[in-house]
C-alpha positions, -999 to +999 in steps of 0.1 A: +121-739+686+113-771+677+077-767+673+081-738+649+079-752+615+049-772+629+034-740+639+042-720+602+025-749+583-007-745+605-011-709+598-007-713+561-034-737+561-058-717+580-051-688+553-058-710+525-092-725+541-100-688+550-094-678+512-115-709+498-142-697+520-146-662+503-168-653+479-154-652+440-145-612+428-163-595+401-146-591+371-151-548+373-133-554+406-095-535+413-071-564+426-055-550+460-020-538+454+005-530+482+012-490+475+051-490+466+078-470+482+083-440+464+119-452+456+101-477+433+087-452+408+114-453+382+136-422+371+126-431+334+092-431+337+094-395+351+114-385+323+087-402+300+061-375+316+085-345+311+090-349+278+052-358+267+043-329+286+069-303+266+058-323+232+023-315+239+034-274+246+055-280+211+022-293+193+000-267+215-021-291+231-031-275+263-058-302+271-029-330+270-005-304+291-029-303+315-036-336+317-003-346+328+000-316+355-005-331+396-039-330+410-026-307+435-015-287+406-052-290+392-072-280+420-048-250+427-049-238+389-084-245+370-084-259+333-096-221+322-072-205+342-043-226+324-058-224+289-060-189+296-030-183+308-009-199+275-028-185+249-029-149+262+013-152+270+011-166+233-012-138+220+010-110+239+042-123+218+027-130+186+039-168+190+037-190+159+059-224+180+080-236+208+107-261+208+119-279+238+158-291+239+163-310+268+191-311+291+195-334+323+175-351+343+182-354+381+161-366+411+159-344+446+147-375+473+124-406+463+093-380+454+112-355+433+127-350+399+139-319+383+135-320+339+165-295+326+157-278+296+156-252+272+129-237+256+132-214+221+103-193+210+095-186+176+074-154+175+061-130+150+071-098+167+106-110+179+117-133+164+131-161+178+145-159+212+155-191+241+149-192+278+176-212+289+177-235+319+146-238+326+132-268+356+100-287+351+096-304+386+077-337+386+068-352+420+049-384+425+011-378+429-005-403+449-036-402+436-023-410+405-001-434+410+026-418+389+052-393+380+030-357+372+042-324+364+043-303+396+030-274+377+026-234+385+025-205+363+065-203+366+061-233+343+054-206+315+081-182+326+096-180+361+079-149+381+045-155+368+035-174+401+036-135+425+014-125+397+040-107+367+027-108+333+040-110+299+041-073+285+053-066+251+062-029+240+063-018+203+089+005+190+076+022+163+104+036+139+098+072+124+080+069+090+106+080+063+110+108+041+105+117+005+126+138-012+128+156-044+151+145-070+178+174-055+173+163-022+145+185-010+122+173+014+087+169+002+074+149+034+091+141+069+078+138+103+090+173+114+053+177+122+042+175+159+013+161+182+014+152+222+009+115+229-019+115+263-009+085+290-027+074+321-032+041+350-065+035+356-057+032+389-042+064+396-071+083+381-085+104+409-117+119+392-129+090+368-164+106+354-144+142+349-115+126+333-134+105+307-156+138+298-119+153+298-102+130+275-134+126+250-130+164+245-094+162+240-093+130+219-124+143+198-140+110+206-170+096+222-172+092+261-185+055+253-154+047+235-130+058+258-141+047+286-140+008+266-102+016+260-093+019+295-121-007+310-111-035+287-070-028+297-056-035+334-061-007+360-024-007+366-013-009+330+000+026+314-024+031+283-012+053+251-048+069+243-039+082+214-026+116+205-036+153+205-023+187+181-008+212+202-037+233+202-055+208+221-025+204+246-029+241+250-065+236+261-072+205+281-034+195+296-044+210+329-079+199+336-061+158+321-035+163+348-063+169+373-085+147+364-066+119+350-031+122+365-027+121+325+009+123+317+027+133+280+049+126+255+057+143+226+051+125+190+065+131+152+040+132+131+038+137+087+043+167+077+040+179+040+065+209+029+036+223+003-001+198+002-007+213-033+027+209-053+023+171-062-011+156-036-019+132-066+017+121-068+026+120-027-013+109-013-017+106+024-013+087+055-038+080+081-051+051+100-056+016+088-091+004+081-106-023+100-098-053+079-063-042+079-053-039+115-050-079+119-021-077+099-007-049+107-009-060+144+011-093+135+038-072+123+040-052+159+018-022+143-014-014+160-049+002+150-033+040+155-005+036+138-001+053+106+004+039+074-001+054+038-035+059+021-033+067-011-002+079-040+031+071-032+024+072+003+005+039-002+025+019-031+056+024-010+039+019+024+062-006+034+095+007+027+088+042+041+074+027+073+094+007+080+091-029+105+085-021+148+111-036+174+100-043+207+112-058+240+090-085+259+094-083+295+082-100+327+067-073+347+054-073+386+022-063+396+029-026+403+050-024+365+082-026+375+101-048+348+112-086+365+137-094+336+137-090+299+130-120+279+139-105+246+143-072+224+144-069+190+155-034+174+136-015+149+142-015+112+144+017+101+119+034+070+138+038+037+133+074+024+125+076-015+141+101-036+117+106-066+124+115-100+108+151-105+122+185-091+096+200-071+102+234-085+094+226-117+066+207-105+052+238-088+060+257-118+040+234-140+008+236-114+011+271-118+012+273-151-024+250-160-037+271-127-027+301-142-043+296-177-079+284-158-078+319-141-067+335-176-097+317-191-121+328-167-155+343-184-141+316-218-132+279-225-131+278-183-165+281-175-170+247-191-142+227-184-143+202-159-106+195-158-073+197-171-038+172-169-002+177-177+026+151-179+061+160-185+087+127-188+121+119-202+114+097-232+150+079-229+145+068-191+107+070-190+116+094-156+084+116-150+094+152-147+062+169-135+025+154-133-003+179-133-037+173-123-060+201-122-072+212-100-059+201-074-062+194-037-045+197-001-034+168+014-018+182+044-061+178+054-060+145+051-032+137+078-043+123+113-029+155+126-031+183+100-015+211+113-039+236+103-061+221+130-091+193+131-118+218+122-100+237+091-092+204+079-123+188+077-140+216+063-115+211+033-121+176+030-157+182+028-154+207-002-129+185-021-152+158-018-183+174-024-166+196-058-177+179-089-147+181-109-140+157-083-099+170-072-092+143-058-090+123-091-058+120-100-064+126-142-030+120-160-028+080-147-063+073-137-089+097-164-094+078-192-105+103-225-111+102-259-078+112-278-090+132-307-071+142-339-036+127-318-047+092-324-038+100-359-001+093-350-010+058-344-031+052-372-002+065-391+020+036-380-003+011-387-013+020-421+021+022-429+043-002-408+016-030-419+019-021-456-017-010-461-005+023-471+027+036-485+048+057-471+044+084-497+006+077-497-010+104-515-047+112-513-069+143-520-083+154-486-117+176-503-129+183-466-157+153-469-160+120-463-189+097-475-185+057-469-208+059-441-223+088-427-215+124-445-184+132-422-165+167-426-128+182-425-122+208-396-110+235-429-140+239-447-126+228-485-100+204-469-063+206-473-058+191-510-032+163-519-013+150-490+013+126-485+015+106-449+034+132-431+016+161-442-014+146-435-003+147-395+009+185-397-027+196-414-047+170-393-068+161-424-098+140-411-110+126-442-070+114-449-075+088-420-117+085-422-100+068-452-072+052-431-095+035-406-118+022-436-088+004-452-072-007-424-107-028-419-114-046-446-077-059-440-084-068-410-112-054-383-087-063-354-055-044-369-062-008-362-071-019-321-037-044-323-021-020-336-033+010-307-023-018-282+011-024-292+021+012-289+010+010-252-027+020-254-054+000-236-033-017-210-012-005-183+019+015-189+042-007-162+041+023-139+046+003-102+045+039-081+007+049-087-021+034-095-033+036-133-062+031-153-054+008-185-077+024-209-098+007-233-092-001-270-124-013-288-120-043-313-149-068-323-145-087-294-153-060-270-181-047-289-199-079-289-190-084-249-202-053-240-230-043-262-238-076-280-231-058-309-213-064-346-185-044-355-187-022-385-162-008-406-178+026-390-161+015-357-129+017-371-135+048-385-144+060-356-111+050-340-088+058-363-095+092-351-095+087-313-136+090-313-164+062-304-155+039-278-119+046-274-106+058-238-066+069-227-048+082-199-026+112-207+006+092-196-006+066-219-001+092-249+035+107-233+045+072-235+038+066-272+049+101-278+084+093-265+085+064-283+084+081-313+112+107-301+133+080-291+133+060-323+104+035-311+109+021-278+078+028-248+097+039-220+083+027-183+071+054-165+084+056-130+085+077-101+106+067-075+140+073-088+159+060-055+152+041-021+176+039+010+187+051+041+201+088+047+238+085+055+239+051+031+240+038-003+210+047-019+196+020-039+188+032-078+153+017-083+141+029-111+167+015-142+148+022-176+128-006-191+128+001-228+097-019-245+103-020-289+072-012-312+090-029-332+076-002-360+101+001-393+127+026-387+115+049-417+078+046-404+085+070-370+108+086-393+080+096-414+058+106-388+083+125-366+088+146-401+051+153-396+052+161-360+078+183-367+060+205-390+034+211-373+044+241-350+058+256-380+037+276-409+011+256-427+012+236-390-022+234-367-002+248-341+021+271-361+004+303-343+013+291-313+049+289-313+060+310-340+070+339-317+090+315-290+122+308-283+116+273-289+117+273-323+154+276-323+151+240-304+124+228-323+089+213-313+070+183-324+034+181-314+005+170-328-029+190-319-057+170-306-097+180-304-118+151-291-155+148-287-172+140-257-210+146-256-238+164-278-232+196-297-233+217-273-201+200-252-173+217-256-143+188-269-117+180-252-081+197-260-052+182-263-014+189-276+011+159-271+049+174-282+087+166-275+114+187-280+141+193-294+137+184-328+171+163-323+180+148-296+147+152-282+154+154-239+114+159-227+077+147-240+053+171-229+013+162-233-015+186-221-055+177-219-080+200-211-113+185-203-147+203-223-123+232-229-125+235-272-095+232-297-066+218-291-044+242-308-063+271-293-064+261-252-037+228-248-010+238-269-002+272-256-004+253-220+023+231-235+043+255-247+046+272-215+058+241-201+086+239-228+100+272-223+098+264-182+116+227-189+142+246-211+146+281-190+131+301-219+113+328-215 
């Protein structure tokens, strides 16, 4: 023992003369290190790892997730197989973020730690839903030298490792109904069609089935057999749905074949497709650039949404937003656990504002005088509208447009079968009077002789003319061009008023030539404040605005100058000018109401059956702002005109309605060469006091407004008011 620290002081010296003697180390050379017991590698640091790894799934950075996974974990799960992985579980819930809320951290041995936490997904067809208690395991890798994530597909949800897979299953609610105002049902889903399922793997005659399913679906063998091909063999695929009749046909050869099973499906069903088509439209399948959205609401490319009308405008309340449940299901479908579920929202129905009996009576009625007409005035007209509206709520109370169409064709599953349908849809299309056009909102027309009304108003509410303006009306008119009264001879001295119940054209030739060397842009101002050449504020259709010329326009469009001719020209709803029908029954109840423009509306209310209905359409009231004894003036006009000495006096004198009293104003436009018949129009509200309805009538290259719209329009009346 005593030679020991002798001995310790040799062997020191020898390892310092040993490391003298070796060569230098490059500077790119590691420094040994003495590998450290795993009981070294601090708790913190592997808590460090946990939570950069969850920030990174937070921020959606798979390459950093992955970088901080084991190299065991790598070589068992490829970068693509990862990547993959995440985006198509993110894909499959419509996820839009993650957020990580940690809870412990505990360690199981030297090598082992165990990250607590729980993990809330925000996601557009759920929601947002947590997976609580969830473990990220970190061991030490070796090879790196640190704390790593000892990652496996549990690490997205636990049960993913055997192979399950995130599966998401829409739940569709039934589109709602519409109603009539009474509460009759004008479209539902009382319609039916059978919903055809298989699993590619179960299929036990592939080529026989696909030929099968193309005849049954009606589509090409090439595009079903991509359905199925591009989907899991054990998945159970909705391949869209068949009518009955089809059922009837191929069930047994798709249950042979395909081991097809079915399920019965509600589809739209229209009570009568041509009461109101132009008002209700259609449903049928999105179009292409649609479907993205629709699928990040939980629709998908078959569902079925509105197309046009109502159908359309109120898409989203009557269809309604999909639930769902997002499961973890096993490789032969059986469901692991449910991750979340999300119920429904029900469609709101819509109760609209018009009784559908009257609107079938008012269909019939413009049908019925086409087929009285036949061999006259209806061989040459192309057309013919009808609008009937409350002028105190601006509630329409029929809308006519003639002729007309079926839209129980048009559905995805019409019930009077694929082949019927489309043959209708072909002649609608192909008919040049073009049905489908829906004329009272969307035609836009010259207004004839009933412009009058509104040149009226501005003469006088402006001051350019008096109110008991008087001027000799000889049947000619020369400032311009030699232009002529419809009464050979005119109608002698007229005051304002009278001027309206004759319909004197030289009275407002004269009109629309002062009103312009006033001022060129009063008459068109004028037009525009009483609702013409813009929209009418109706939200439930679309609407043509209409045009109202001024010298603006002219030069814009035709790089022309305005001449007092133009307004001329206007002043009696000719040149340039265009309106809709609903247009003119808005003006015309303005003048019944004392001067306000009603907004037209359809949709009277909007809820859920068994509930509260929600009143949707309060009146919007819009002042002229015209001088009370202005529409006074012209209302005592209007009001003479169904009465002798009246243009429409032969029309009504034998009806009940003159006990009521109508106001109208007759209406001839022209629309082409000499040999085009004019258009016809009557635009009226009764009664004479108090009036409850407008009521306008235009009938495309039909002739005289007195002779073929007013009689129309009176019909209407008597209908509205039970007469006979």
């Amino acid at each position: 023992m005593k030679n020991r620290p002798s001995r310790v002081i040799v062997y020191v010296l020898l390892l310092l003369a040993a490391a003298a003697c070796s060569p230098a180390r490059g500077a790119d050379q590691a420094l040994p290190t003495q590998a450290l017991l795993p009981s070294n590698y601090r708790l913190e640091d592997a808590e460090r790892v946990a939570r950069d790894y969850l920030t990174a799934w937070e921020r959606d950075d798979l390459e950093t997730m992955y970088r901080w996974i084991s190299f065991a974990s790598r070589e068992a799960n490829p970068r693509e197989e990862f990547d993959q992985l995440y985006e198509t579980a993110a894909e499959t819930m419509g996820l839009e973020g993650v957020a990580i809320r940690p809870i412990t951290l505990s360690r199981r041995g030297d090598a082992v730690a165990l990250f607590a936490y729980d993990a809330s997904f925000t996601t557009r067809l759920i929601g947002v839903f947590t997976d609580s208690a969830r473990n990220l395991t970190l061991v030490v890798d070796q090879q790196a030298n640190e704390w790593r994530v000892a990652w496996t597909p549990d690490d997205l949800f636990a049960g993913m490792r055997d192979g399950a897979r995130l599966v998401y299953r829409s739940t569709v609610p039934n589109r709602a109904n519409i109603y009539d105002r009474d509460g009759d049902v004008l479209a539902d889903q009382s319609g039916r069609a059978v919903k055809v399922q298989i699993v590619r793997q179960q299929v036990p005659d592939y080529p026989t089935c696909l030929a099968t399913l193309s005849t049954a679906l009606e589509r090409p063998q090439e595009d079903v057999r991509t359905l199925i091909d591009t989907r899991p063999a054990d998945w159970l695929l909705d391949l869209g749905a068949i009518l009955p009749e089809a059922y009837s046909a191929t069930s047994v050869a798709l249950e042979a074949s395909c081991a097809a099973t079915f399920e019965g499906v509600p589809t739209r069903h229209y009570a009568d497709g041509t009461v109101a088509p132009h008002i209700l439209g259609y449903v049928g399948y999105p179009a292409a650039e649609e479907v993205p959205a629709l699928e990040a609401q939980g629709f998908t490319s078959e569902s079925i949404i509105g197309r046009s009308g109502i159908e359309a405008i109120w898409d989203v309340a009557l269809r309604g937003m999909p639930g769902g449940a997002l499961t973890l299901v096993d490789p032969a479908g059986r469901v692991l656990r449910a991750l979340a579920n999300v119920a429904p929202q029900p469609g709101q129905s819509l109760w609209l504002t018009f009784d559908s009996d009257f609107q079938r009576r008012a269909a019939q009625i413009v049908a019925d005088a086409f087929r009285a007409a036949r061999g006259s005035w209806a061989e040459t007209s192309t057309g013919a509208s009808a609008v009937v509206i409350d002028p105190n709520t601006g509630e329409i109370l029929a809308l006519v447009s003639y002729p007309t169409f079926d839209n129980r064709a048009y559905t995805p599953y019409p019930e009077m079968g694929k082949a019927q349908a489309q043959a209708a849809i072909q002649r609608f299309q192909s008919d040049p009077l073009n049905p489908e056009v829906n004329r009272p909102v969307q035609g836009v027309f010259p207004l004839g002789s009933v412009m009058k009304t509104v040149s009226a108003a501005a003469a006088a509410d402006s001051g350019v003319y008096a109110l008991n303006q008087r001027y000799t009306c000889s049947g000619i008119w020369t400032r311009d061009i030699t232009r002529y009264d419809h009464v050979s001879g005119g109608h002698g001295l007229l005051t304002l008023a009278s001027s309206l119940t004759q319909s004197c054209n030289p009275y407002y030739y004269e009109v629309g030539y002062q009103l312009d060397q006033v001022d060129p842009y009063l008459l068109p101002t004028y037009a525009r404040r009483l609702g013409f050449g813009g929209p009418t504020g109706l939200t439930d259709l679309p609407e043509n605005p209409g045009r109202i010329p001024d010298p603006d326009w002219l030069r814009t469009n035709y790089g022309e100058d305005w001449r007092f001719s133009e307004s001329v020209n206007l002043a009696v709803g000719q040149g340039y000018m265009g309106v809709t029908p609903l247009q003119v029954a808005r003006w015309f109840s303005a003048i019944a109401n004392g001067g306000a423009l009603p907004r037209p509306s359809l949709v009277r209310e909007v809820g859920l059956i068994g509930e509260p209905l929600t009143r949707v359409n309060t009146p919007v009231m819009t002042p002229t702002d015209l001088k009370p004894e202005v529409i006074e003036t012209i209302r005592s006009g209007l009001c003479a005109v169904t009465l002798p000495g009246g243009t429409a006096d032969f029309v009504f004198r034998d009806s009940q309605l003159q006990g009521l009293g109508v106001c109208g104003k007759t209406g001839t436009a022209q629309t082409g060469g000499p040999d085009t018949p004019s258009d016809a129009w009557f635009a009226s509200f009764a009664p004479r006091e108090n009036p409850q309805v407008v009521v306008v009538v235009m009938v495309q290259t039909a002739g005289q407004g007195s002779e073929i719209a007013a009689p129309i329009a009176r019909q209407l009346l008597e209908a509205y008011f039970g007469l006979s």
